[in-house]
N, C-alpha and C positions, 0 to 999 in steps of 0.2 A: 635427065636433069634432076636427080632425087639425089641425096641426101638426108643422113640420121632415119630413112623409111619415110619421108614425105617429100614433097615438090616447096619445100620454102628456098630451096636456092637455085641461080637461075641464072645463069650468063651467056653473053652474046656477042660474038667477037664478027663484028661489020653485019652482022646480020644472021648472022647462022650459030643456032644456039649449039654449045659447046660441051653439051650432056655435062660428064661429072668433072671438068677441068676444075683445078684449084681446089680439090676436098682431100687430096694423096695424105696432105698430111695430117688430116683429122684422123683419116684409116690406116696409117702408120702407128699413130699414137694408139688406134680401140687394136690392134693386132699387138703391138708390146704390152696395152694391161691387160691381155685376155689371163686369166686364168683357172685353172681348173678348179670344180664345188668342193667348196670346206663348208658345208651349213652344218656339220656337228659340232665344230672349236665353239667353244664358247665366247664370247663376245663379253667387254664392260659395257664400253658404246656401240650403239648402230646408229650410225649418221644418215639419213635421207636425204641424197643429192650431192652431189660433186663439184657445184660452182664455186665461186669466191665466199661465200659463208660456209659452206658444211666443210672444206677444206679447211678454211681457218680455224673451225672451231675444232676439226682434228687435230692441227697442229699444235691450237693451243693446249690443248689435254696432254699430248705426250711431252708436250714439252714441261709441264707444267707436273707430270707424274707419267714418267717412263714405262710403267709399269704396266700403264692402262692398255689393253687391247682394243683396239678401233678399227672401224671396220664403214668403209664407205658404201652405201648403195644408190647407184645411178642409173635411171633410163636411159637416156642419151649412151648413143657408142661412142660416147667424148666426154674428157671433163670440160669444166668452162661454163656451165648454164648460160646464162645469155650473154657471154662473150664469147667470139669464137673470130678466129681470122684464118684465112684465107688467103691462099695463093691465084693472082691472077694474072692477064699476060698486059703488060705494060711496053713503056719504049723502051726502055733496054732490058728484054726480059721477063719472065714471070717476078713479080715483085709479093708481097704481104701488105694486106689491108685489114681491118678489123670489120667485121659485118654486125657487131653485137654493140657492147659499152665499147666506148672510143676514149674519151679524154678525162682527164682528171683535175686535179687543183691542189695548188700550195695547203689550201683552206682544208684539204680535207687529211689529213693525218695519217688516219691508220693507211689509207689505198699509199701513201707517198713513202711511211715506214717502211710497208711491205714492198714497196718497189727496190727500196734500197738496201732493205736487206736481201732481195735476192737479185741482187747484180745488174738491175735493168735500168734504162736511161730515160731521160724524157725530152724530150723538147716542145717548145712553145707552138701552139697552134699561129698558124701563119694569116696577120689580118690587113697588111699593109694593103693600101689600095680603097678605091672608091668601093663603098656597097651600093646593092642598090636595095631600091624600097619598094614595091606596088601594089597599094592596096584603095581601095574605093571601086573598085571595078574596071575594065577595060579602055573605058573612057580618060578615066585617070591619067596624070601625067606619072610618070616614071621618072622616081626620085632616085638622088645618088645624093652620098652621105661618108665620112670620116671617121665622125666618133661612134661613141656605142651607142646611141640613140638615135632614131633619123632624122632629118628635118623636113620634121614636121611644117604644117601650114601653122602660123603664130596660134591659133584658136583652139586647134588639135593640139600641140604642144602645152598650152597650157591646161589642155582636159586630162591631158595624159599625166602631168606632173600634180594634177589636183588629185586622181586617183590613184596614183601610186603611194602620194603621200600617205593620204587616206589607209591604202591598205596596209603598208609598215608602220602606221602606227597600231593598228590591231593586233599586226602577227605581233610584235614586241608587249600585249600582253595574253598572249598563248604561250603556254607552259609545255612543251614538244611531249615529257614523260606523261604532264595530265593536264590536258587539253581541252575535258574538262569543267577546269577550273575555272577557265577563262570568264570573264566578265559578257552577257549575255550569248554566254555557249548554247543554251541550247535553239535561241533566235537563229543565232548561225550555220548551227548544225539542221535546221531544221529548212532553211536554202538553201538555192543552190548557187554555185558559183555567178552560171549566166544570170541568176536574176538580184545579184549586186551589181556586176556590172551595169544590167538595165536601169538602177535603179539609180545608182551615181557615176556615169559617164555621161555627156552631152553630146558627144557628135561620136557619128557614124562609123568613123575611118578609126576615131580611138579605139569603138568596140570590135570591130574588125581585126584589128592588131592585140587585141585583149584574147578574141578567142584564137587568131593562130599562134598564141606563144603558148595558149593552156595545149593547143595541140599536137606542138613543137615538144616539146616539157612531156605530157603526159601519155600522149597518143590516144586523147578521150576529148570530146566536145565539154564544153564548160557546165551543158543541161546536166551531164551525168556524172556528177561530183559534188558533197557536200562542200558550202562556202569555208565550214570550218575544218574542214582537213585539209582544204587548199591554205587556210595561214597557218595550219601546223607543217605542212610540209613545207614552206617558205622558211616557216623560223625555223627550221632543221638543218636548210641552208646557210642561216647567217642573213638572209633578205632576197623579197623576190626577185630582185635585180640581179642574183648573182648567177640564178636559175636562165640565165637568159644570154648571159655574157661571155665574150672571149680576153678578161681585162685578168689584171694580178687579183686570184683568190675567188674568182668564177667558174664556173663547171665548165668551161669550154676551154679550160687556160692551157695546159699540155697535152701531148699523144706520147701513147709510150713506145718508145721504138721497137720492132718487130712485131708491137699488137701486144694487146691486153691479155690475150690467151695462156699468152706464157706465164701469168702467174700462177695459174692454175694447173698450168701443165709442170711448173719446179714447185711447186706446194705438193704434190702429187709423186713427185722425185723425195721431195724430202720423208713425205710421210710413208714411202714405199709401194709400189704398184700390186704389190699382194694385197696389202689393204684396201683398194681400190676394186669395185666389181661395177665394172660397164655392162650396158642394156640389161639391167635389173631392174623392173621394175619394181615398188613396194605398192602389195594390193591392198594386207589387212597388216593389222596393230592389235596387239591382243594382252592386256596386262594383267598377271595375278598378283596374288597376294607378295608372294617371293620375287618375282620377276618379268620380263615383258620378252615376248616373240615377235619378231615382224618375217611376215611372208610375202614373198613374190610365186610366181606364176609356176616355180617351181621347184623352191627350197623356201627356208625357213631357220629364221636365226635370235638363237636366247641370248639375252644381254642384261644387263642392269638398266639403262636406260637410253631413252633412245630423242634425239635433236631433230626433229622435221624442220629442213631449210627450205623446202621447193614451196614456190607462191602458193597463197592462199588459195586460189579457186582450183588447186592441183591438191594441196593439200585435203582440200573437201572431198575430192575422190577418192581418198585411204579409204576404208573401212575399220573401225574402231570399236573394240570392245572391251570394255564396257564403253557404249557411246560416251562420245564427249559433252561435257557443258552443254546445256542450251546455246547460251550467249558463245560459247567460241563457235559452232554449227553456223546459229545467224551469221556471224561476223565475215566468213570465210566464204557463205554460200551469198552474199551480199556484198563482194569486193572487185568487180568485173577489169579486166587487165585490159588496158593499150592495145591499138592497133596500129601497127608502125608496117611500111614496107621503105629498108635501107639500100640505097642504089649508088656506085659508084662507078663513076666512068674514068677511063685512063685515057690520054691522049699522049701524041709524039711532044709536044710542046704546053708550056703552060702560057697558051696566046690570052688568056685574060690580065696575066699582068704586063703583060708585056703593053697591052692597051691599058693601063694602069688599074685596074678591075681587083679588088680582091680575093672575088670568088664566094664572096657572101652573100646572098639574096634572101631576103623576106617578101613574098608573094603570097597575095591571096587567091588560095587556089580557086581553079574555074571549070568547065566541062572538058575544057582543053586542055589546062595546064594541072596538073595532078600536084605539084612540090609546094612544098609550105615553105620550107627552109636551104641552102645547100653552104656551103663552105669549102674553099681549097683544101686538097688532103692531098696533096702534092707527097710522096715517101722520102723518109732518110736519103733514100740512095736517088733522090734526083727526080723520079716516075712521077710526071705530072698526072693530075687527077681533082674530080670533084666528087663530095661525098652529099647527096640528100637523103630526105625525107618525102615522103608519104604518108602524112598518120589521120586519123583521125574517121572524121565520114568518110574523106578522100578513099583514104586506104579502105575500108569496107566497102566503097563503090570500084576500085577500083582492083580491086583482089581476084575480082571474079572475071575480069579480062585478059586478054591473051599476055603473055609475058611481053611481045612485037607491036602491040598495041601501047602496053607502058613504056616500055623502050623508046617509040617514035614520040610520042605526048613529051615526055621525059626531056627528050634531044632537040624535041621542036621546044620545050620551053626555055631551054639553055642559050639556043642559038637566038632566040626575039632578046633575050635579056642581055647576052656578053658577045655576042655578034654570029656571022654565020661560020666561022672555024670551031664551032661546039657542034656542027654535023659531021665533021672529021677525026670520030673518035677511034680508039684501038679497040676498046673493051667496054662495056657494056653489062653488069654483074649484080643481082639485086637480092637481097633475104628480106621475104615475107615473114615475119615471127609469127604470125597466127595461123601456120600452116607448118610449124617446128613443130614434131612430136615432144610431149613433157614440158612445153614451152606455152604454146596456144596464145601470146601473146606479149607483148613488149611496150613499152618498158617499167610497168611495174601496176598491181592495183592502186584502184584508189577507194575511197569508200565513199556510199552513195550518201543521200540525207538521212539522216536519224541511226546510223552505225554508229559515229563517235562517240555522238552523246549515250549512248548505253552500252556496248560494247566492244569499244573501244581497249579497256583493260585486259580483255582475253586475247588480244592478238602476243602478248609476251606471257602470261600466267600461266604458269607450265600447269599440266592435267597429271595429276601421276607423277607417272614416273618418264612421261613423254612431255619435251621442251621443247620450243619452236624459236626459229632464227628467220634468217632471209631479210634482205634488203627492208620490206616491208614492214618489218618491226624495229628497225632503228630509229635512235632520237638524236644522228647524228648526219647529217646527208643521207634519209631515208629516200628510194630509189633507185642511188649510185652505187656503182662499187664500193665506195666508202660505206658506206650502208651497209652491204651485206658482208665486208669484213669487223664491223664495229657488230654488229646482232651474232655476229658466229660466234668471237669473245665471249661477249656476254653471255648466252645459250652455256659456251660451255664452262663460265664461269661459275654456272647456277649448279651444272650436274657436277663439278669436285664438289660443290660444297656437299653430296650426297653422298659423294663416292668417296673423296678422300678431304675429307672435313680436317684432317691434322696438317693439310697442308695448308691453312688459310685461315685467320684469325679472323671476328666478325668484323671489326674494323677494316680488315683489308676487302673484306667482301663490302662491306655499305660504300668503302673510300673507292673502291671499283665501279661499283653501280654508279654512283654517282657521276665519277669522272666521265663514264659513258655515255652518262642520259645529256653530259654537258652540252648543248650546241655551240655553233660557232658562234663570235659575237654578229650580230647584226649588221648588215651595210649594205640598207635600202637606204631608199632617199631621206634627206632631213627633216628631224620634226619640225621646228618654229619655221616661218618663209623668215625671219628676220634673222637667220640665221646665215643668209643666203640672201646679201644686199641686190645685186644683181638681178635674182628674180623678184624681191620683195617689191623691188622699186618699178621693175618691169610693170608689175599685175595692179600697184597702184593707181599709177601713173595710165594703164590701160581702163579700170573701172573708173576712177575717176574723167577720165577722158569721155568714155563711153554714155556715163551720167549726163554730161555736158554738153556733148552734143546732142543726147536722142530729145533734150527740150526745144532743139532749136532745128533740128533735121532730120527727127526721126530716126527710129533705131536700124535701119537699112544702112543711111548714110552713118553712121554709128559707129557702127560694128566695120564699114569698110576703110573708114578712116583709126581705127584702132588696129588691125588688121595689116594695116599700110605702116602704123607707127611701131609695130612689134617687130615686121619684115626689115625694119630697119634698123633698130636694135640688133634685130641676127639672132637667129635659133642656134647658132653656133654659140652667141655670148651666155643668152640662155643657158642651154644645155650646159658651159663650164661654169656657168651660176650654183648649177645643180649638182654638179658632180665634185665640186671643191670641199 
């Protein structure tokens, strides 16, 4: 059951694990780009990594100056860095799923350009139907909900739209390029996420659904993250809401049909598979006066200069000489990656909608139930299915147990929530990313307190004659594949201007940088409540209420008759209060 040289993938068809089923066409692909050492040809570029950034930024070089020699070097026996799909066995057939990045958005550009310029299609992730909700603990009732928000208890609801307000108005003055800038940055940077939430949410259930969406998002608990690169990474989105959502212009909005992988696999077409060197690893980085070398385990190759796309805490394992920066050393050895394990099940039938269900669940996880998140991912060609999550502590407690252990947790938690036809699955298929070689984690660093604020500017400041890309340096959907096609551009927008400087005026270089550092606009929730009659009138009409009664019955009898008059209003009026 290994894969790329480790055990991160792992399928179970009724029970009986199915060693290396579904990886043929990873190992089709590393057996067409094999090819034999050229470490004497001289090199312009040497690219580190073969995902969606060091790909794009190869393409954008030759395309940008033909002339240039590029030269890809990857760990992984695959291109794709952390996208990669997979073939598994479904109801009619082996079908394709994506075990890596999945979906994409209108909102984000370059990932939607590049789909469409290389021939590939999208459609809409699938959200009709009831979701459900359960969080407070087991005792808890178990909610079902329509819109993109749940409904909430009237108290929680209003905690939760107090605090999101709160937060989009901060990220909106975060500046994503320099962040910085921000107005009491370094207060921010100097908490951490969980202890804003502590400090302005009110009830329980909010904070609970506060840190499974940081764990859903990040694949990291909210203690181990700066507050302020949690609102740069929001405002990179466009607003925290969008980080969360399957609506027009949300990270969850489309799948690309046959899988993500394939951009990476026709980027890789276009730029030619000679160029391409699978299971290379890069050990050291050596720059002189004239030129820069980088070595693997067992060749070595001179180039002008050289784009490191692979994450930060991958990157910190090069060897570099002349060492690098202080401040980029900190930055990289203080960026700790996501713990995600992605599981998806196929079944003969999609019996959740059929009971009107849409296959979306937000669950707080428990000893039993392991899933933070799941979603229909039902295939083009009909193969019902669900896709989750695992991330966070879960996933680090639950990493270390039997593959049959997560499988039943998994399938018993499916069938308490969409009924007992989620015990009658076909397929049963899971990628742990912190058990991927070259990977070691998903879906992306974050940086802990006091990185930003000082270090911060070295995560893009090229050293030399060495440039750095990857998801994790974009000021564009930093995370997403948007992300690490928007930092690839850039990266190699930085080394023409060294290499071939007559192809590019400064203006077109500054009008560049900039267009890139652009983020999306904004669209978290609204700033003034009077903005928004509906809820304004709501929260008056509730405080004032509340006022009134606790002189004449006490804030028990208060709060339950405010409570009773919000339930009646409708968290559903609410919630389109909010979202208009």
């Amino acid at each position: 059951m290994e894969t790329n040289g480790s055990r991160s993938f792992v399928g179970v068809r009724a029970g009986v694990p199915l060693g290396t089923a579904g990886i043929e066409t990873t190992r089709r692909v590393h057996r067409r780009c094999h090819r034999p050492n050229m470490s004497t040809q001289p090199w312009d570029v040497v690219i580190v990594g073969a995902g969606l950034s060091g790909l794009s930024a190869a393409r954008y070089l030759r395309e940008r100056d033909a002339r240039l020699r590029v030269l890809l070097l990857e760990g992984k026996d695959r291109v794709g860095g952390r996208t990669v799909t997979l073939q598994i066995p479904a109801a009619h057939g082996d079908d394709s799923w994506d075990f890596g990045g999945q979906w994409v958005s209108s909102s984000q550009t370059s990932v939607m350009e590049l789909i469409q310029e290389l021939g590939l299609e999208v459609y809409p992730q699938s959200t009709t139907g009831k979701k459900v909700y359960h969080m407070g603990g087991s005792r808890a009732p178990v909610r079902t909900y329509t819109s993109s928000i749940p409904s909430l208890p009237p108290l929680a609801l209003l905690d939760l739209t107090q605090v999101m307000w709160k937060i989009d108005r901060l990220l909106q003055t975060v500046c994503v390029e320099d962040p910085v800038s921000a107005p009491r940055a370094l207060e921010y940077d100097s908490m951490t996420l969980h202890s804003f939430i502590e400090r302005n949410v009110w009830t329980q259930m909010v904070k609970e659904a506060l840190e499974l969406s940081t764990r859903s998002v990040f694949g990291m608990e909210p203690a181990q993250m700066s507050f302020l690169y949690f609102l740069m990474y929001c405002a990179a989105a466009g607003g925290a809401l969008r980080l969360l959502e399957a609506t027009p212009g949300s990270a969850q909005e489309f799948r690309v049909k046959g899988g993500t992988q394939q951009l990476c696999v026709r980027l890789a077409e276009l730029i030619g598979w000679e160029n391409v060197r699978l299971s290379c690893a890069v050990k050291a980085i050596r720059q002189y006066p004239d030129g820069i070398q980088v070595h693997t385990s067992s060749d070595s190759f001179d180039c002008k200069a050289v784009i490191v796309t692979c994450p930060p805490h991958l990157a910190a394992q090069i060897e570099y000489d002349p060492a690098l920066p202080t401040e980029r050393q900190r930055l990289t050895q203080n960026m700790p990656v996501g713990h995600m394990i992605k599981f998806i099940v196929t079944y003969s039938t999609a019996f959740w909608r059929v009971k009107g269900f849409s296959g979306e669940m937000v669950v707080q996880p428990s000893e039993d139930c392991p899933i933070c998140v799941t979603y229909d991912c039902t295939s083009p060609h009909g193969n019902p299915a669900l896709v989750g999550f695992i991330a966070g502590k879960q996933a680090a407690d639950w990493s270390h147990r039997a593959v049959e252990d997560r499988r039943e947790a998994v399938i018993r938690s499916l069938a308490r929530y969409l009924g007992p036809e989620a015990s009658h699955f076909i397929h049963y298929a899971e990628k742990d990313w912190a058990k991927e070689d070259y990977s070691g984690g998903c879906p992306v660093n974050v940086m802990m307190p006091g990185m930003l604020t000082y270090y911060q500017p070295s995560l893009r400041r090229p050293c030399g004659r060495i440039y750095w890309a990857g998801t994790e340096s974009a000021t564009c959907w930093c995370g997403y594949m948007n992300g690490a096609i928007q930092s690839g551009q850039r990266a190699a927008l930085e080394v023409l201007e060294r290499l071939s400087p007559q192809l590019l005026s400064q203006d077109e270089l500054i009008e560049a940088r900039a267009s890139a550092a652009s983020p999306p606009r904004s669209r978290g929730l609204p700033p003034p409540w009077c903005r928004r009659p509906v809820c304004f009138a709501a929260a008056v009409v509730a405080l004032g209420a509340a006022l009134l009664l606790a002189r004449h019955g006490g804030w028990h009898a208060a709060i339950g008759r405010v409570s009773a008059f919000l339930q009646s209003v409708g968290s559903a009026q609410l919630l389109n209060g909010l979202k208009r």
